[in-house]
C-alpha positions, 0 to 999 in steps of 0.5 A, a space after each residue: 184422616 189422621 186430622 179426624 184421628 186427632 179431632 176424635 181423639 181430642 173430643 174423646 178427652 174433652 168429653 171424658 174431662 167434662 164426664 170427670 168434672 160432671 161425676 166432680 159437681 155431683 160427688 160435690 151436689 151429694 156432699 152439699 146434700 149431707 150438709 144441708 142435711 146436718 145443718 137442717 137436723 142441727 137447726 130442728 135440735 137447736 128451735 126444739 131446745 129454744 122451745 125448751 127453753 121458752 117454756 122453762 122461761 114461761 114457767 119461771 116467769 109466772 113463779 116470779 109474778 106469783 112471787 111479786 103478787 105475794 110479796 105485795 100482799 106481804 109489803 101491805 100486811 107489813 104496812 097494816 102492821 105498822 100502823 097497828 103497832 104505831 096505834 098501840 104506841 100512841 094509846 101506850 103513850 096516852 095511857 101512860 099519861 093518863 096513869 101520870 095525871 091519875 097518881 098525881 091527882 091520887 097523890 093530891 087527894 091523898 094529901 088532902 084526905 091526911 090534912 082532913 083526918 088530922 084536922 078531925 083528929 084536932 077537933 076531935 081532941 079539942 072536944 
């Protein structure tokens, strides 16, 4: 009888470790649960603020397309400014040539009108 004593009394502390170490698992299962818990809210905080920021992305990136269009559009004004300011230089210089080759013929012409009117003059004083 003191042996079934003792096999109870020993079954009795082995169930009452395997009820600590069962009442352990769940204390611990509770304390994954939490974590879980945190780490999914943390997750849920962390994909809305890449949401965020995938539409601030978004937005700049259509501000600097926009940016790049204009841009281009002002490369070309620059472009068409060029070659209207490269024209203008081109007729400036041939209009200056021009005015050369004119004041120089003027010239010509003048010399030759003062040597037509001094020789009226002479053969107006010879008559």
């Amino acid at each position: 009888m003191e042996r079934v004593k003792n096999m109870t009394k020993k079954l009795m502390e082995e169930r009452q470790k395997a009820e600590d170490r069962i009442a352990d698992l769940e204390q611990d299962i509770e304390a994954m649960k939490l974590k879980l818990e945190e780490v999914e809210n943390e997750k849920t905080t962390l994909l809305e603020g890449c949401e965020e920021k995938e539409e601030e992305v978004e937005i700049i990136t259509a501000d600097n397309e926009e940016e790049i269009r204009r841009i281009g559009e002002l490369e070309l004004e620059i472009e068409n400014n060029i070659r209207v300011i490269d024209s203008n230089k081109n007729e400036l210089h041939n209009q200056g040539q021009e005015k050369m080759h004119k004041e120089v013929k003027h010239a010509e012409l003048e010399t030759k009108l003062k040597a037509f009117i001094e020789e009226c003059m002479e053969m107006s004083e010879a008559v």
